[in-house]
VMD Tcl script that builds the backbone (N, CA, C; Angstrom):
set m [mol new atoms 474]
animate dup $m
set s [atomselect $m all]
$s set {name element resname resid chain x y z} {
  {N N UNK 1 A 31.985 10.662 -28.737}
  {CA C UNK 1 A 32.472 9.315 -28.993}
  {C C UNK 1 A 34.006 9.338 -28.981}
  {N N UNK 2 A 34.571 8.482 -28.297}
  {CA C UNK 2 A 36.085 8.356 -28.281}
  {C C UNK 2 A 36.805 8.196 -29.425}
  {N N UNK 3 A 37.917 8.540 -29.798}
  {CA C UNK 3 A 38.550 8.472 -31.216}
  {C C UNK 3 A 38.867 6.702 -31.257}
  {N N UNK 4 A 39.084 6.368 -30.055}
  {CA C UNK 4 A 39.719 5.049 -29.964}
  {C C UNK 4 A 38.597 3.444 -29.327}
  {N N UNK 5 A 38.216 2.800 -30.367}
  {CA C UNK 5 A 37.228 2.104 -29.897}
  {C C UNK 5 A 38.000 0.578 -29.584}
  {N N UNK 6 A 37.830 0.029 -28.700}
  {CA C UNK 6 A 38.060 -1.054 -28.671}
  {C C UNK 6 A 37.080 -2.213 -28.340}
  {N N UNK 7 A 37.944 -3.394 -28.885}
  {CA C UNK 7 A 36.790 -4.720 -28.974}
  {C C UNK 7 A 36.765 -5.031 -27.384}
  {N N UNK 8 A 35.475 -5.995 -27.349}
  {CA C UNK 8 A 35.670 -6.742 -25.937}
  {C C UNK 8 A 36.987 -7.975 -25.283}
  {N N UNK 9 A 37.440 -7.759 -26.337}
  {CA C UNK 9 A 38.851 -9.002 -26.150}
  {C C UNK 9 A 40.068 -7.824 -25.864}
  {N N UNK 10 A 40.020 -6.578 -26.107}
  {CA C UNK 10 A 41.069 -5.658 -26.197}
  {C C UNK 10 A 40.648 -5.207 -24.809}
  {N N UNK 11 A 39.713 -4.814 -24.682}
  {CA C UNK 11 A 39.273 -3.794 -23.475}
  {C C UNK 11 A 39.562 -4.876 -21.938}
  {N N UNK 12 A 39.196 -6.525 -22.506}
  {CA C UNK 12 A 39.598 -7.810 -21.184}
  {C C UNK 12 A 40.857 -7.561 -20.903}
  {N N UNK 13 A 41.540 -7.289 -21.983}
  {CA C UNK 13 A 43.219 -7.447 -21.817}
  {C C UNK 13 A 43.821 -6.396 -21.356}
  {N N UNK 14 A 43.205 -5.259 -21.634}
  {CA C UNK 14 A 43.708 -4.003 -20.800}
  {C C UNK 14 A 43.161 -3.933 -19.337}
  {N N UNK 15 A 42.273 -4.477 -19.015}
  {CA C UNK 15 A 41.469 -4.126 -17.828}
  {C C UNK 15 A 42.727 -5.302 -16.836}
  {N N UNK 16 A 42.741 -6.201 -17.672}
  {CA C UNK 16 A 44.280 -7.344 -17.010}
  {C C UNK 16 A 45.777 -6.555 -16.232}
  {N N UNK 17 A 45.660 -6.204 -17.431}
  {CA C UNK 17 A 47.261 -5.137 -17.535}
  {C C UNK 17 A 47.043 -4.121 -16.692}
  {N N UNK 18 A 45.802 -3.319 -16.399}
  {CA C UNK 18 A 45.823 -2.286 -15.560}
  {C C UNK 18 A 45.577 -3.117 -13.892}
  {N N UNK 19 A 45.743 -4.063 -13.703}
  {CA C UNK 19 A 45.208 -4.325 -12.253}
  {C C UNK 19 A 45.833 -4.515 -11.438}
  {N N UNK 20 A 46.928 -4.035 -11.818}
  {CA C UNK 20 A 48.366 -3.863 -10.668}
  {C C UNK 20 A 48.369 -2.309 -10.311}
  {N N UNK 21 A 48.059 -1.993 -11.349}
  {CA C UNK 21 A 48.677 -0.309 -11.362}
  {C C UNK 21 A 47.746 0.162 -10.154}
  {N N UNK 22 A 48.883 1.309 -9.723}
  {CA C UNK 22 A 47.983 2.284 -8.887}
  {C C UNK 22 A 47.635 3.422 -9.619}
  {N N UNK 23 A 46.408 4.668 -8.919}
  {CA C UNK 23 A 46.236 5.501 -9.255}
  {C C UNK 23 A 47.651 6.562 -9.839}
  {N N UNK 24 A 47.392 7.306 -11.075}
  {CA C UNK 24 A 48.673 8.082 -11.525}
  {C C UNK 24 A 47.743 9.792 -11.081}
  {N N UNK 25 A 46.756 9.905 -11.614}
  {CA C UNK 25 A 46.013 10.910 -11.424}
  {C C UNK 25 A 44.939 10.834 -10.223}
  {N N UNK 26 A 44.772 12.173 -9.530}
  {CA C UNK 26 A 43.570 12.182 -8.295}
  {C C UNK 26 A 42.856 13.423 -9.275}
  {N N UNK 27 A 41.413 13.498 -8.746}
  {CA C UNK 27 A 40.824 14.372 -9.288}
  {C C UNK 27 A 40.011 14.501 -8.249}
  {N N UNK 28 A 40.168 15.861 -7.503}
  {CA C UNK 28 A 39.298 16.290 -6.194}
  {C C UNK 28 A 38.205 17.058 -6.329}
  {N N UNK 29 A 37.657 17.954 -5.158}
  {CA C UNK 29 A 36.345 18.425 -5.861}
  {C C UNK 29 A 36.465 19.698 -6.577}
  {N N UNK 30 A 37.197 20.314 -7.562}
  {CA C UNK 30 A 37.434 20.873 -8.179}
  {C C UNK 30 A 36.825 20.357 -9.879}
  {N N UNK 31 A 37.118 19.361 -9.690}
  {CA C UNK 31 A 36.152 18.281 -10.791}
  {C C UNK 31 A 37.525 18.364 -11.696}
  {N N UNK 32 A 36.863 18.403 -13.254}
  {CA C UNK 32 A 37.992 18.195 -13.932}
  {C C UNK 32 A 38.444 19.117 -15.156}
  {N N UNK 33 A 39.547 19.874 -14.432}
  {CA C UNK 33 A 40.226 21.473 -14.877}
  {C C UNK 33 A 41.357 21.261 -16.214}
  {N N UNK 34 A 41.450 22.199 -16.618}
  {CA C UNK 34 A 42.593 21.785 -17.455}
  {C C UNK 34 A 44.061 21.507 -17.440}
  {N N UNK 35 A 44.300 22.008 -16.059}
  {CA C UNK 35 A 45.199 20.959 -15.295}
  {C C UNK 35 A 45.458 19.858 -15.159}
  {N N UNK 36 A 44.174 19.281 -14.653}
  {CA C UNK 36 A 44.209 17.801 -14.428}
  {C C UNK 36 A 43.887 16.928 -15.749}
  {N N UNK 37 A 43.433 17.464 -16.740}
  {CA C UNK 37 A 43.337 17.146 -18.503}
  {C C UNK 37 A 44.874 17.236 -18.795}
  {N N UNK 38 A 45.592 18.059 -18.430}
  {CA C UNK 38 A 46.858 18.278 -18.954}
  {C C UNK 38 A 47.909 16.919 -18.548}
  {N N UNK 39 A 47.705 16.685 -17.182}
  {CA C UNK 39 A 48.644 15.914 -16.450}
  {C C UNK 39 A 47.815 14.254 -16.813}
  {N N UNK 40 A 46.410 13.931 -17.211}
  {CA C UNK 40 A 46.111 13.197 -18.032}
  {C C UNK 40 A 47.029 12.537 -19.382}
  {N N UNK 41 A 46.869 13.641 -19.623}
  {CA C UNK 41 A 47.600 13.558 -20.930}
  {C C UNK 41 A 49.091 13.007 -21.024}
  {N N UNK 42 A 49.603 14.176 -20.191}
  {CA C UNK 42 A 51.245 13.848 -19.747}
  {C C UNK 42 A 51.469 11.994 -19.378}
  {N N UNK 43 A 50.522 12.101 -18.392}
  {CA C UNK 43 A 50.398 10.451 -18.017}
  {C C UNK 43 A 50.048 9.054 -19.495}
  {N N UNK 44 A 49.408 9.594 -20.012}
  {CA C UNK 44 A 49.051 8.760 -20.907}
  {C C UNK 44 A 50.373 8.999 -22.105}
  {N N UNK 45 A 51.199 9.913 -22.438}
  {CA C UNK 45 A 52.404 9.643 -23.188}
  {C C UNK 45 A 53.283 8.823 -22.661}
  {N N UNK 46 A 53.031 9.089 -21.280}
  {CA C UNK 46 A 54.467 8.282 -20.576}
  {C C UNK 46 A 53.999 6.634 -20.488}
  {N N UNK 47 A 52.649 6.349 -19.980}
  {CA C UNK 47 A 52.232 4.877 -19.504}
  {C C UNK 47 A 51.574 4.519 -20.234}
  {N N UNK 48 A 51.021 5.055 -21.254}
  {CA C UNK 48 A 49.768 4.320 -21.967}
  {C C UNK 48 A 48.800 3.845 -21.623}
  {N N UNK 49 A 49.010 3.241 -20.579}
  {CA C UNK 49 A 47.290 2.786 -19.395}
  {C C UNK 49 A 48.092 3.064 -18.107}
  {N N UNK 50 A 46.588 3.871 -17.925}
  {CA C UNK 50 A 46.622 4.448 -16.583}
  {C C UNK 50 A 45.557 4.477 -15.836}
  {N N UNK 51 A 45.729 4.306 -14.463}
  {CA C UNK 51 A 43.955 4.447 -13.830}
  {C C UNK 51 A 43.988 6.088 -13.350}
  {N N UNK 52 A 42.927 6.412 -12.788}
  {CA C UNK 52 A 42.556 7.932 -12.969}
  {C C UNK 52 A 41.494 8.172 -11.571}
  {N N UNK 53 A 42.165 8.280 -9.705}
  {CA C UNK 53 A 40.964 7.812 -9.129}
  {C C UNK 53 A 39.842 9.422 -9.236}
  {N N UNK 54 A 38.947 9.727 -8.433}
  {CA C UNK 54 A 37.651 10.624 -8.982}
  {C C UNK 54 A 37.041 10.559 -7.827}
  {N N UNK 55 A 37.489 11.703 -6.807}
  {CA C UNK 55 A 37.144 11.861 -5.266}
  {C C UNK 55 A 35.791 12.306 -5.115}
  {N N UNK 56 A 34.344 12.030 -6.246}
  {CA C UNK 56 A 33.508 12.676 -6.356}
  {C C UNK 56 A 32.412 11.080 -5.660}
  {N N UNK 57 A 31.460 11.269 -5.280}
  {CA C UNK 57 A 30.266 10.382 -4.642}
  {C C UNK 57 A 29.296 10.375 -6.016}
  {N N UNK 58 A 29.403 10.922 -6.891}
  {CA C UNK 58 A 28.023 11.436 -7.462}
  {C C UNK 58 A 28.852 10.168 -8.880}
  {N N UNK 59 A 28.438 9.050 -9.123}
  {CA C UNK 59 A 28.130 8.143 -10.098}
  {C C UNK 59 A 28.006 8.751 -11.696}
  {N N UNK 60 A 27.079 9.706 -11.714}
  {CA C UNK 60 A 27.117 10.212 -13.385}
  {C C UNK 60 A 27.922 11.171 -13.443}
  {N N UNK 61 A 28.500 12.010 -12.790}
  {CA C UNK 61 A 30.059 12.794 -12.750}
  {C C UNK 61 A 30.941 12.208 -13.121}
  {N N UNK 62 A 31.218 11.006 -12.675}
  {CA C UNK 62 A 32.947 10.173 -12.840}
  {C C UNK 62 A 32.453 9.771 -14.404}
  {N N UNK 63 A 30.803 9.384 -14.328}
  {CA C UNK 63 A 30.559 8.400 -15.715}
  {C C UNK 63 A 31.104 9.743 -17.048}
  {N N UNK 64 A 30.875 11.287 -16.450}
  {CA C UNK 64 A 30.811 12.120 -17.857}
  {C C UNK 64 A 32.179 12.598 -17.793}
  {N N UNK 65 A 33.494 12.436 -16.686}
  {CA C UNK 65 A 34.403 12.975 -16.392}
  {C C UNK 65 A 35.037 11.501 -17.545}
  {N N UNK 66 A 35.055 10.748 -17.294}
  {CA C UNK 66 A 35.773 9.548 -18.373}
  {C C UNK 66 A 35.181 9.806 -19.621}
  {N N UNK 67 A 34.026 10.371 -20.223}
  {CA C UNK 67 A 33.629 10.640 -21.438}
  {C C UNK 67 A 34.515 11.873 -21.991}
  {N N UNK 68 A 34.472 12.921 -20.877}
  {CA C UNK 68 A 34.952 14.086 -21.296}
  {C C UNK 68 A 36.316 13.967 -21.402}
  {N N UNK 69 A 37.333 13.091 -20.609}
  {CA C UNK 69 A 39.005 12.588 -20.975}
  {C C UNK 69 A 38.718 11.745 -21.881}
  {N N UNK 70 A 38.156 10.435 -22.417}
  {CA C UNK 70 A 38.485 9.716 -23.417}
  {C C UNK 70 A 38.339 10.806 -24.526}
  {N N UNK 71 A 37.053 11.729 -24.586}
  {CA C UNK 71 A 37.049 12.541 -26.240}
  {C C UNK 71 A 38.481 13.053 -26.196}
  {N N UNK 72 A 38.824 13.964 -25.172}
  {CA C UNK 72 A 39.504 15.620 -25.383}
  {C C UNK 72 A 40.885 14.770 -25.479}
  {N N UNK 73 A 41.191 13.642 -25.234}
  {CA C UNK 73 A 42.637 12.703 -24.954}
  {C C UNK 73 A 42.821 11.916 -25.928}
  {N N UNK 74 A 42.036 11.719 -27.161}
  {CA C UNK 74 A 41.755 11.113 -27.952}
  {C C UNK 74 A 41.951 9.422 -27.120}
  {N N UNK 75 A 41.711 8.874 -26.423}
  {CA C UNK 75 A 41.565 8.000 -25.485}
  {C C UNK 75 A 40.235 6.948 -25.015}
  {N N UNK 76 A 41.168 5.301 -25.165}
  {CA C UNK 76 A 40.127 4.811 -24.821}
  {C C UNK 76 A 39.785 4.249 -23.512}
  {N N UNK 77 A 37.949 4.232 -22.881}
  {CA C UNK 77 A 37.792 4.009 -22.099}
  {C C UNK 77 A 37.804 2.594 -21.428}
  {N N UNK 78 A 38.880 2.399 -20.802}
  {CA C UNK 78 A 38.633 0.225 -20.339}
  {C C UNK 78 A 37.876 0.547 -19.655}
  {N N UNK 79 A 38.035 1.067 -18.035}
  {CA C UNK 79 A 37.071 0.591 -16.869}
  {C C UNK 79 A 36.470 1.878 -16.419}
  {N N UNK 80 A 35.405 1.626 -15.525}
  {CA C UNK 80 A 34.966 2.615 -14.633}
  {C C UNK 80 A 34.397 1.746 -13.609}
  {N N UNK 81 A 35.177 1.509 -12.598}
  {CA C UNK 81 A 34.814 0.477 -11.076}
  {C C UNK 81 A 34.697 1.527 -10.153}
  {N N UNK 82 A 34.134 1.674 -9.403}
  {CA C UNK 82 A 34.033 2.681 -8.375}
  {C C UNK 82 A 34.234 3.362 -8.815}
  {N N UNK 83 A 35.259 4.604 -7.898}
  {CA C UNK 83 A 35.529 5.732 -8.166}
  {C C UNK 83 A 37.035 5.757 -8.810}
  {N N UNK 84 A 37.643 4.336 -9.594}
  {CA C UNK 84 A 38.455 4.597 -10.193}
  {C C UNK 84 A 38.239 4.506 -12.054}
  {N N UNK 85 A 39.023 5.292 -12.455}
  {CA C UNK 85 A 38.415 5.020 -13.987}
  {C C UNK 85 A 39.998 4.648 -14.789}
  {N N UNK 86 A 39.711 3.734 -15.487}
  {CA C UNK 86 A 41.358 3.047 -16.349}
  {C C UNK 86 A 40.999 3.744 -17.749}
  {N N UNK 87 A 42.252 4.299 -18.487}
  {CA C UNK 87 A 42.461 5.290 -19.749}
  {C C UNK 87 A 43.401 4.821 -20.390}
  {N N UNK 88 A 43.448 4.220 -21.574}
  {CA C UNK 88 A 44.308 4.087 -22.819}
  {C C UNK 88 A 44.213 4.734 -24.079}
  {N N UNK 89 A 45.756 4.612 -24.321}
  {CA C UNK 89 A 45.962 5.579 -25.749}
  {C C UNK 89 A 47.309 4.930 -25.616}
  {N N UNK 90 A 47.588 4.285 -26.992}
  {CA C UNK 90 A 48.686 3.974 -27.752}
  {C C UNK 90 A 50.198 5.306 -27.056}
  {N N UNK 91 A 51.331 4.508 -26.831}
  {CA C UNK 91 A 51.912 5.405 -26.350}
  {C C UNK 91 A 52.937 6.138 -27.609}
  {N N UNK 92 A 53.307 7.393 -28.469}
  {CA C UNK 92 A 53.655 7.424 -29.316}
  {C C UNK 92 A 55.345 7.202 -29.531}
  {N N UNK 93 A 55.324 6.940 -30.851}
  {CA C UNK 93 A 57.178 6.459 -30.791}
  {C C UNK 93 A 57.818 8.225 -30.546}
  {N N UNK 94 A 58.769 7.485 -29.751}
  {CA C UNK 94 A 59.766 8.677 -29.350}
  {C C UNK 94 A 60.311 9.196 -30.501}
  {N N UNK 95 A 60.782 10.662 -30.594}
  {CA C UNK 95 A 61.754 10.839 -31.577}
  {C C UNK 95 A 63.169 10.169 -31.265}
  {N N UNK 96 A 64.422 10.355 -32.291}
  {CA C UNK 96 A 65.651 9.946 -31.899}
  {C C UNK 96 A 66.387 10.931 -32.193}
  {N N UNK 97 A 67.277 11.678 -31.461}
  {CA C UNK 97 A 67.959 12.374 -31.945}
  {C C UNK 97 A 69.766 12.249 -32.260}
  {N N UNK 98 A 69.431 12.394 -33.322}
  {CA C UNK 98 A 71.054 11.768 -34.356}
  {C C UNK 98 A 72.066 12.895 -33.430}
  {N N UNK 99 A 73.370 12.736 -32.911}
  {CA C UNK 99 A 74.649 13.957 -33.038}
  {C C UNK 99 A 75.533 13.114 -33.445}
  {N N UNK 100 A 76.061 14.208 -34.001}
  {CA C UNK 100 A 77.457 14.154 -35.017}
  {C C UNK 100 A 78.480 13.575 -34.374}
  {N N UNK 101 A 78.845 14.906 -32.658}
  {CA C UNK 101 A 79.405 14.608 -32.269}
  {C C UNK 101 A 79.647 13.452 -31.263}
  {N N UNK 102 A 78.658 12.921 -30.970}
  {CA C UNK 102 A 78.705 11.596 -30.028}
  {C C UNK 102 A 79.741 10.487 -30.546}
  {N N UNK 103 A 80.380 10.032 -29.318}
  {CA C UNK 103 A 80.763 8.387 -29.936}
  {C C UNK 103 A 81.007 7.710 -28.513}
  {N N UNK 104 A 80.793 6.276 -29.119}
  {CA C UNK 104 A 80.509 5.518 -27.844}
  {C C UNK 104 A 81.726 5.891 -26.379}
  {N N UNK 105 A 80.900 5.263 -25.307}
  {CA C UNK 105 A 81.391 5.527 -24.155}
  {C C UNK 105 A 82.267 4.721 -23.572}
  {N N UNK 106 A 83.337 4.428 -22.801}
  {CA C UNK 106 A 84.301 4.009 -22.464}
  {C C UNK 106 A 83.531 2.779 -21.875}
  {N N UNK 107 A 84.309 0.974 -21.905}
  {CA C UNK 107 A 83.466 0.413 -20.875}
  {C C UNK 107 A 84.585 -0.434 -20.421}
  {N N UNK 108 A 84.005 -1.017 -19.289}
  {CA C UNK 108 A 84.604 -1.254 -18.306}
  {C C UNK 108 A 84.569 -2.985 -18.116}
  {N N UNK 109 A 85.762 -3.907 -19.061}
  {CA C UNK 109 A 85.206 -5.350 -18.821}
  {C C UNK 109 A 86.263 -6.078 -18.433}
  {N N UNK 110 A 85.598 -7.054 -17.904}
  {CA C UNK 110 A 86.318 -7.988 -16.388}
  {C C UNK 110 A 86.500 -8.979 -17.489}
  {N N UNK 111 A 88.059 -9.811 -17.650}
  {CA C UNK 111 A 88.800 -10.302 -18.507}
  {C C UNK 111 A 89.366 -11.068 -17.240}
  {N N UNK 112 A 88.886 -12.594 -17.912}
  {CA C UNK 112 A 89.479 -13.922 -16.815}
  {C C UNK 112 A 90.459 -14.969 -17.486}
  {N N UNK 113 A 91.287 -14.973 -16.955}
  {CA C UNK 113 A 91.957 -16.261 -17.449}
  {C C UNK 113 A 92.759 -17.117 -16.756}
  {N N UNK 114 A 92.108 -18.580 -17.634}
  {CA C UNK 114 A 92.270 -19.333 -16.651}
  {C C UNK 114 A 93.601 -19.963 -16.741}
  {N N UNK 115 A 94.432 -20.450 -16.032}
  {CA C UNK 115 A 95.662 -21.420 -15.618}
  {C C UNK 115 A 95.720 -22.140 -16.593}
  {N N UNK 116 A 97.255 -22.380 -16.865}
  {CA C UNK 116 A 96.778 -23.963 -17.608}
  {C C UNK 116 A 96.792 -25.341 -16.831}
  {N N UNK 117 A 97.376 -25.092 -15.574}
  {CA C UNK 117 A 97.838 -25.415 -13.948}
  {C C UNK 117 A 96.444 -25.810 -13.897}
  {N N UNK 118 A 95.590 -26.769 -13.254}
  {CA C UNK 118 A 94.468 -27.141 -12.439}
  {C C UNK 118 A 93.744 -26.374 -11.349}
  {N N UNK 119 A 95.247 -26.144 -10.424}
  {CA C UNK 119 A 94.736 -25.690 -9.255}
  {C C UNK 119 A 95.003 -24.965 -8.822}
  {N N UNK 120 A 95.322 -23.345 -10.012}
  {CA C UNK 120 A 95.649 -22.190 -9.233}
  {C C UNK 120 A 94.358 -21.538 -9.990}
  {N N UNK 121 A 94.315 -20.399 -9.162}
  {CA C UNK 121 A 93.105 -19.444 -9.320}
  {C C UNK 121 A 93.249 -18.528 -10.906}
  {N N UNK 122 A 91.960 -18.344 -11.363}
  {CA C UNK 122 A 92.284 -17.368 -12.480}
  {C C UNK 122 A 92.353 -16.084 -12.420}
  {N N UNK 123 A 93.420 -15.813 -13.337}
  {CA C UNK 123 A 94.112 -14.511 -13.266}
  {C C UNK 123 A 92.350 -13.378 -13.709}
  {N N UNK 124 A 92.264 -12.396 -12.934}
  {CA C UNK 124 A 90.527 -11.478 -13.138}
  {C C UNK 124 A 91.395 -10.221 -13.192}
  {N N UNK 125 A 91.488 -9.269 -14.724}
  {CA C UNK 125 A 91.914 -8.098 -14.795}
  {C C UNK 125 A 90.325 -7.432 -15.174}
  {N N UNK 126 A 90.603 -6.247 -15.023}
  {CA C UNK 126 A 89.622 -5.041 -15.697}
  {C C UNK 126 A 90.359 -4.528 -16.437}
  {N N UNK 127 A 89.750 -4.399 -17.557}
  {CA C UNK 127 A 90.136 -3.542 -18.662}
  {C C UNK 127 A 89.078 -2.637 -19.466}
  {N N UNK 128 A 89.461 -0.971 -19.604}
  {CA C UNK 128 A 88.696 -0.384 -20.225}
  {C C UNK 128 A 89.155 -0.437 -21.423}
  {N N UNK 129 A 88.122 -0.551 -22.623}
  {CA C UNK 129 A 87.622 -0.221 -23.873}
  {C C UNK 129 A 86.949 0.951 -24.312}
  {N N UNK 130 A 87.559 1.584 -25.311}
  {CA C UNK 130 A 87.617 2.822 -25.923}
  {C C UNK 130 A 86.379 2.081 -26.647}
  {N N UNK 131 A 86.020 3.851 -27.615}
  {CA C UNK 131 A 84.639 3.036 -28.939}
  {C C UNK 131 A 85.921 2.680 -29.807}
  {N N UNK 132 A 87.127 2.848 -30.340}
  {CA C UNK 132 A 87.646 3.132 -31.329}
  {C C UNK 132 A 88.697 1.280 -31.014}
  {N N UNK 133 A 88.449 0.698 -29.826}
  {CA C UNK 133 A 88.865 -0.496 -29.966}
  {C C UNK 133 A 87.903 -1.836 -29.654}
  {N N UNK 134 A 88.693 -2.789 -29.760}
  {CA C UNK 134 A 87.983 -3.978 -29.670}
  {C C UNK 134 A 89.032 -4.837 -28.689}
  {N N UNK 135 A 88.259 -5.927 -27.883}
  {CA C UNK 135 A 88.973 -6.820 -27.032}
  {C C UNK 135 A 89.157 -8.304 -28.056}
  {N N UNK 136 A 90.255 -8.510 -27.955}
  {CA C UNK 136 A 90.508 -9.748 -28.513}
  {C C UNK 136 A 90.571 -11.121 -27.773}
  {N N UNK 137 A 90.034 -12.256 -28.346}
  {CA C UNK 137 A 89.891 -13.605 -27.913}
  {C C UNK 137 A 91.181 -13.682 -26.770}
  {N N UNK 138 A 92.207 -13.301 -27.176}
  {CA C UNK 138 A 93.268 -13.754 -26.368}
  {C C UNK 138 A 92.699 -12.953 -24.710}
  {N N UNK 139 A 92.755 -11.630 -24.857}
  {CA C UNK 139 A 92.254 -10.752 -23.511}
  {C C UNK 139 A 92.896 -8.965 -23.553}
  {N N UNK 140 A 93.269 -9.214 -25.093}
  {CA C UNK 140 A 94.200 -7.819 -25.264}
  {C C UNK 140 A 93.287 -7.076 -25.748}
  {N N UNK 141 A 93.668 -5.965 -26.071}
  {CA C UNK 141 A 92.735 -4.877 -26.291}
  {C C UNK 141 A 93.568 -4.484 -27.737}
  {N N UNK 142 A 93.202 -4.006 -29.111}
  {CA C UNK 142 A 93.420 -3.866 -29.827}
  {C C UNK 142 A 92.356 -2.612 -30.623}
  {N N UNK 143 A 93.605 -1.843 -31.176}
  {CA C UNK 143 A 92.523 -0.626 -31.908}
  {C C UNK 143 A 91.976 -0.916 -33.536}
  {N N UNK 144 A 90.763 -0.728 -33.351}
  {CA C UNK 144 A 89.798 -0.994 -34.299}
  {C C UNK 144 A 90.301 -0.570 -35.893}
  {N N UNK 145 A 90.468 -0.832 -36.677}
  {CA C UNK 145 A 91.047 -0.589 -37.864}
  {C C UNK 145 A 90.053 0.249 -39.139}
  {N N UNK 146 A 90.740 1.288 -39.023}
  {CA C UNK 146 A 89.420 2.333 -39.895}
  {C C UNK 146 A 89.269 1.420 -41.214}
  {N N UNK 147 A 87.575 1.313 -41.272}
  {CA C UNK 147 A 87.475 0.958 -42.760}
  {C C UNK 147 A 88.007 1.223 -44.286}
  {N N UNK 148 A 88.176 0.022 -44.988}
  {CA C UNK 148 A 88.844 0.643 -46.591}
  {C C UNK 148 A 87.718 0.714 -47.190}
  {N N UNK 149 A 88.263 1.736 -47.826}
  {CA C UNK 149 A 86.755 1.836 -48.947}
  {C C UNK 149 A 87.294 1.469 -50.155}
  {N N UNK 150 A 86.653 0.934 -51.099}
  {CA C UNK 150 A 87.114 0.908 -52.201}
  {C C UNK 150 A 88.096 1.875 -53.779}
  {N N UNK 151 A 88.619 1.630 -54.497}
  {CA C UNK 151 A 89.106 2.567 -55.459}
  {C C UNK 151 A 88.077 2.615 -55.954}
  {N N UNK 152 A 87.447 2.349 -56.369}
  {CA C UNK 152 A 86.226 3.062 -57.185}
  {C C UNK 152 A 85.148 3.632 -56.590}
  {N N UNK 153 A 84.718 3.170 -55.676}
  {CA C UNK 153 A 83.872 4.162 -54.459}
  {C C UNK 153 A 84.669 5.533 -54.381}
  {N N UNK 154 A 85.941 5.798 -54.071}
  {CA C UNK 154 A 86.765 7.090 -53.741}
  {C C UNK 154 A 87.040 7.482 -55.356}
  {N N UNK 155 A 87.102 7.054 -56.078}
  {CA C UNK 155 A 86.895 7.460 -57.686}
  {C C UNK 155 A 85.804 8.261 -58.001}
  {N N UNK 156 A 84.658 7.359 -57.731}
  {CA C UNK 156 A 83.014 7.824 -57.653}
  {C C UNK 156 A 82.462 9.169 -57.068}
  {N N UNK 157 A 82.847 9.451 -55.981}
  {CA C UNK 157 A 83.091 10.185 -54.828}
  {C C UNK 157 A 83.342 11.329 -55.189}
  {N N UNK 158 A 84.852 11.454 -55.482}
  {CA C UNK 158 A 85.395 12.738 -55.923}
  {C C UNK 158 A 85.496 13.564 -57.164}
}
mol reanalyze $m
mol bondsrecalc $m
mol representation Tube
mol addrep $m
């Protein structure tokens, strides 16, 4: 039995969502190795629904090859149409990884201004921005002002 059961309103809506997709996995007559369980798997972290096609003629093969990926994938089964079979599993949250040393990246913004004249063209500079500044209303670039902390916070503190 699959770890993951879904209702008939869940399984409509996935069978929706999968009907663009193309095949991510082939499974030839080798049947189904732990290779192709592996790259299952891989597929289902990355897409969450995936179809799975199953180069086999034989009907109760594909039917026990989707039993045997929904158990071992903890995975649920939407479809089995022909010889393609559709596989879901929740895709899991990524980790995030914090560094110290990072800080934002330089960017690159297009600063317009217009005439006070009607009918001359507006002045279009580029200007890069540091993380450590900010662009001001006017069009200048100005450095960001390290936070104050309080006397009693730095009292507290030390």
């Amino acid at each position: 039995m699959p770890a993951i059961n879904l209702t008939p309103a869940q399984r409509k809506e996935k069978r929706s969502e999968a009907h663009h997709l193309d095949p991510v996995v082939l499974i030839g007559a080798d049947g189904l190795t732990p290779a192709v369980a592996k790259e299952v798997d891989a597929a289902l972290k990355a897409h969450g629904l995936i179809k799975v096609r199953v180069f086999s003629d034989e009907r109760q093969t594909r039917e026990d090859i989707l039993a045997q990926l929904s158990e071992q994938l903890n995975a649920a089964p939407v479809q089995h149409i022909g010889k393609l079979l559709v596989l879901w599993r929740p895709i899991p949250p990524k980790e995030k990884t914090e560094r110290e040393d990072r800080k934002p990246a330089p960017k690159t913004v297009k600063v317009v201004k217009y005439s006070k004249r009607g009918g001359q063209r507006p002045e279009v500079k580029k200007l890069t921005v540091l993380g450590n500044q900010r662009l001001t209303p006017g069009g200048t670039i100005k450095r960001a002002k390290p936070r104050v902390t309080s006397l009693k916070k730095k009292a507290s503190s030390a």
